[in-house]
C-alpha positions in Angstrom: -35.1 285.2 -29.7 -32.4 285.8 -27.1 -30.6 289.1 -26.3 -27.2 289.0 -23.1 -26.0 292.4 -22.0 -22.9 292.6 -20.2 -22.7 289.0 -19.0 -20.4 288.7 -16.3 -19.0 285.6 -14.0 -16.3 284.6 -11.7 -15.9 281.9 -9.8 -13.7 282.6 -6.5 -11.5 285.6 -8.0 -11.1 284.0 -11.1 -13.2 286.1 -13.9 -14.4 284.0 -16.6 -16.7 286.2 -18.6 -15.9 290.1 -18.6 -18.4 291.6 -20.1 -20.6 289.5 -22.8 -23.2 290.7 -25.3 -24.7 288.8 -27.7 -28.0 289.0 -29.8 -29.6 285.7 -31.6 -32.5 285.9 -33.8 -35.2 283.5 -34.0 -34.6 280.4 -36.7 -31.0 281.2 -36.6 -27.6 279.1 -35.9 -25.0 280.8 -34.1 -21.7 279.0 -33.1 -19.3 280.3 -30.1 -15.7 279.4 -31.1 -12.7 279.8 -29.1 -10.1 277.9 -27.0 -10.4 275.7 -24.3 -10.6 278.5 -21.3 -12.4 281.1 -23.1 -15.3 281.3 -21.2 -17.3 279.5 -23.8 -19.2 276.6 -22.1 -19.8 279.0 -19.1 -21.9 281.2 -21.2 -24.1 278.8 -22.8 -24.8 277.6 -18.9 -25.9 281.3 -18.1 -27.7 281.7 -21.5 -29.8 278.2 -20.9 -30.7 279.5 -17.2 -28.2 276.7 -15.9 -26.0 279.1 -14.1 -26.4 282.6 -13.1 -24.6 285.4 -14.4 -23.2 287.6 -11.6 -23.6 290.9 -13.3 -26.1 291.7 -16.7 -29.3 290.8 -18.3 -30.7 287.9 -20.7 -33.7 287.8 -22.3 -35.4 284.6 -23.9 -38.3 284.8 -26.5 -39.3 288.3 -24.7 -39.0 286.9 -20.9 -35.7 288.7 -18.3 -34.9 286.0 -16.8 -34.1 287.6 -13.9 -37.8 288.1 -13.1 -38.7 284.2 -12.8 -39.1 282.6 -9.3 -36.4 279.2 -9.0 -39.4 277.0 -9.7 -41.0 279.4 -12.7 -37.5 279.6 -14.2 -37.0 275.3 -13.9 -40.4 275.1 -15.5 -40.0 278.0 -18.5 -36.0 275.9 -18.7 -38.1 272.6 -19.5 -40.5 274.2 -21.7 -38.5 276.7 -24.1 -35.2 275.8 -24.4 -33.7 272.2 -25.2 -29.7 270.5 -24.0 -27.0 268.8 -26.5 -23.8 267.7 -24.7 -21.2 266.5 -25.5 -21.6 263.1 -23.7 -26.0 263.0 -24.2 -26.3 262.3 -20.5 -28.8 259.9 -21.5 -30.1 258.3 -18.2 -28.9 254.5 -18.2 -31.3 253.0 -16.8 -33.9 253.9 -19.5 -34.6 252.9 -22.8 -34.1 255.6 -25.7 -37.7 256.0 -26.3 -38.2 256.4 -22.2 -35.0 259.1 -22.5 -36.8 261.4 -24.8 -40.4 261.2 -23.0 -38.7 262.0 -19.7 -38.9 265.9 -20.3 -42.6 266.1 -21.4 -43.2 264.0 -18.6 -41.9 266.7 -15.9 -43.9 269.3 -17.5 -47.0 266.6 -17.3 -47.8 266.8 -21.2 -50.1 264.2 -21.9 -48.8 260.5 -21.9 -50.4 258.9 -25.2 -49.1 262.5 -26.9 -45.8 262.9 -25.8 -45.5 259.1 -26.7 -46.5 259.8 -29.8 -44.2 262.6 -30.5 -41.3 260.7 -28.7 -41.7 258.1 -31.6 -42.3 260.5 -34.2 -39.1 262.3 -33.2 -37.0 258.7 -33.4 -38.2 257.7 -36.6 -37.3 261.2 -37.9 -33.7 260.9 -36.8 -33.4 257.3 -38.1 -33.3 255.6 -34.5 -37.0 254.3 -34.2 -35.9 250.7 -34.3 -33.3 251.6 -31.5 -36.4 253.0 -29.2 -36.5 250.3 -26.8 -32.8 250.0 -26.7 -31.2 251.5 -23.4 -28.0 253.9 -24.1 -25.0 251.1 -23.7 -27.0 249.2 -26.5 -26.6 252.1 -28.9 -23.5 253.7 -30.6 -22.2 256.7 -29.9 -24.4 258.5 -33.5 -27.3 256.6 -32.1 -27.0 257.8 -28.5 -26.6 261.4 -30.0 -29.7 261.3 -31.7 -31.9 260.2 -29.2 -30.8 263.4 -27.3 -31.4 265.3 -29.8 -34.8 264.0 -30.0 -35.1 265.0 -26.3 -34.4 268.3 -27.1 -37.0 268.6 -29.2 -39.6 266.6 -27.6 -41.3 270.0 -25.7 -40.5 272.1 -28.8 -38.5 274.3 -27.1 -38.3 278.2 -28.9 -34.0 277.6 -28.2 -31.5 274.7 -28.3 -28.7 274.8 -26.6 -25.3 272.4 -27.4 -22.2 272.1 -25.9 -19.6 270.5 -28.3 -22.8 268.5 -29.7 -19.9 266.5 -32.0 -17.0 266.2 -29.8 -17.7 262.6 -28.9 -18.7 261.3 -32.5 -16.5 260.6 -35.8 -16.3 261.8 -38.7 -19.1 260.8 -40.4 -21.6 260.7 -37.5 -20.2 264.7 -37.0 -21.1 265.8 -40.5 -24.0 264.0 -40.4 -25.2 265.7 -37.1 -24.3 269.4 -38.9 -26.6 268.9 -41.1 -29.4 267.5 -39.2 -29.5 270.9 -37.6 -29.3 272.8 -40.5 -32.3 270.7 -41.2 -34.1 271.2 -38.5 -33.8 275.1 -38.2 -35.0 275.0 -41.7 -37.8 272.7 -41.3 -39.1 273.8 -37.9 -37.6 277.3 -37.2 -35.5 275.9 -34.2 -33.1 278.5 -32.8 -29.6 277.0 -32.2 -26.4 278.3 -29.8 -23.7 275.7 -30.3 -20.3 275.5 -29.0 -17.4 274.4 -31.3 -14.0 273.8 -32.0 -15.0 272.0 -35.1 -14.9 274.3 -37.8 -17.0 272.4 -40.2 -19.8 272.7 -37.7 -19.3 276.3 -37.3 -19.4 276.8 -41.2 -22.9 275.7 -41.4 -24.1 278.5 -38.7 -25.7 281.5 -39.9 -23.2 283.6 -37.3 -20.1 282.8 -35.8 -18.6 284.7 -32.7 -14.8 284.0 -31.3 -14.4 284.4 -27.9 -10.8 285.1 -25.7 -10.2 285.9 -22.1 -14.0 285.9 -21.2 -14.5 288.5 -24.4 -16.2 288.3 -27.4 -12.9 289.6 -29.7 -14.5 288.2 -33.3 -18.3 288.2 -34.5 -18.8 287.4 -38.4 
């Protein structure tokens, strides 16, 4: 599903990633673990096309990357892979049904369909009845979920998530680990996640450690 040769990136003459392979398989979960520093978030910017690597090559679901145009790469970005943060970045002045339809809309998917999906999405995530609600209206679980479903709502081939439980307690955090287990079991959903929460990590199919910009543990 995605293959990274020799990722590398600096900002100014600071070098944050020295040399990064990695290798992901399709319907799999891979966590990047590592301290604060590490290089960690920056590489799941360069593998979801956010950022550009200075030096190497990524591949998503058979497509270099490097080959797109800015406005082919924006629209493959909207189409094939999907964003989890750590703080949703759910627009506020939307409701959470409006939130998830947002990135069908930009890729002008049908309105009555993507509608429909948006809702089947929320009621699969146990937040229907919060669909017309807008983000400060809904806890922090709730707000989690409906950008999840906006993830999903393009069925992208990749989801990407940056410290996806961070923000959430205890229960809303195992909850959310097992949703994706879920989901990469019930719809084949590839998943890169960065972690420091080692319960999310152990429900990965692969875990990588990363020091210094290096990958220095893969299990």
């Amino acid at each position: 599903m995605l293959t990274a040769k020799d990722i590398h990136k600096a900002y100014s003459k600071l070098e944050i990633l020295k040399g990064v392979d990695i290798e992901v398989e399709d319907a799999a979960i891979l966590a990047i673990l590592g301290p604060s520093g590490a290089g960690k978030s920056t590489l799941l910017h360069i593998l979801g096309t956010l950022d550009k690597a200075d030096r190497g090559s990524l591949h998503i679901d058979g497509v270099d990357i490097s080959s797109l145009s800015s406005a082919k790469l924006s629209a493959f970005r909207n189409q094939n892979v999907g964003f989890i943060f750590q703080f949703h970045h759910l627009l506020p002045e939307f409701t959470a049904f409006e939130n998830v339809c947002i990135p069908a809309f930009i890729a002008k998917k049908n309105r009555r369909a993507t509608e429909l999906r948006a809702m089947e999405l929320l009621e699969m995530l146990g937040v229907d009845a919060r669909a017309r609600h807008k983000p400060t209206e809904l806890s922090g679980g709730e707000q989690q979920r409906v950008a999840i479903a906006r993830a999903l709502i393009n069925r992208p081939s990749i989801i990407l998530a940056d410290e996806p439980s961070g923000n959430l307690d205890t229960e809303n955090a195992d909850s959310l680990h097992l949703l994706f287990r879920d989901l990469r079991d019930q719809y084949k959903h590839t998943f890169i996640i960065v972690t420091h929460n080692q319960h999310l990590a152990s429900v990965a199919d692969r875990q990588i450690h990363m020091r210094d910009g290096l990958i220095v543990n893969a299990i």
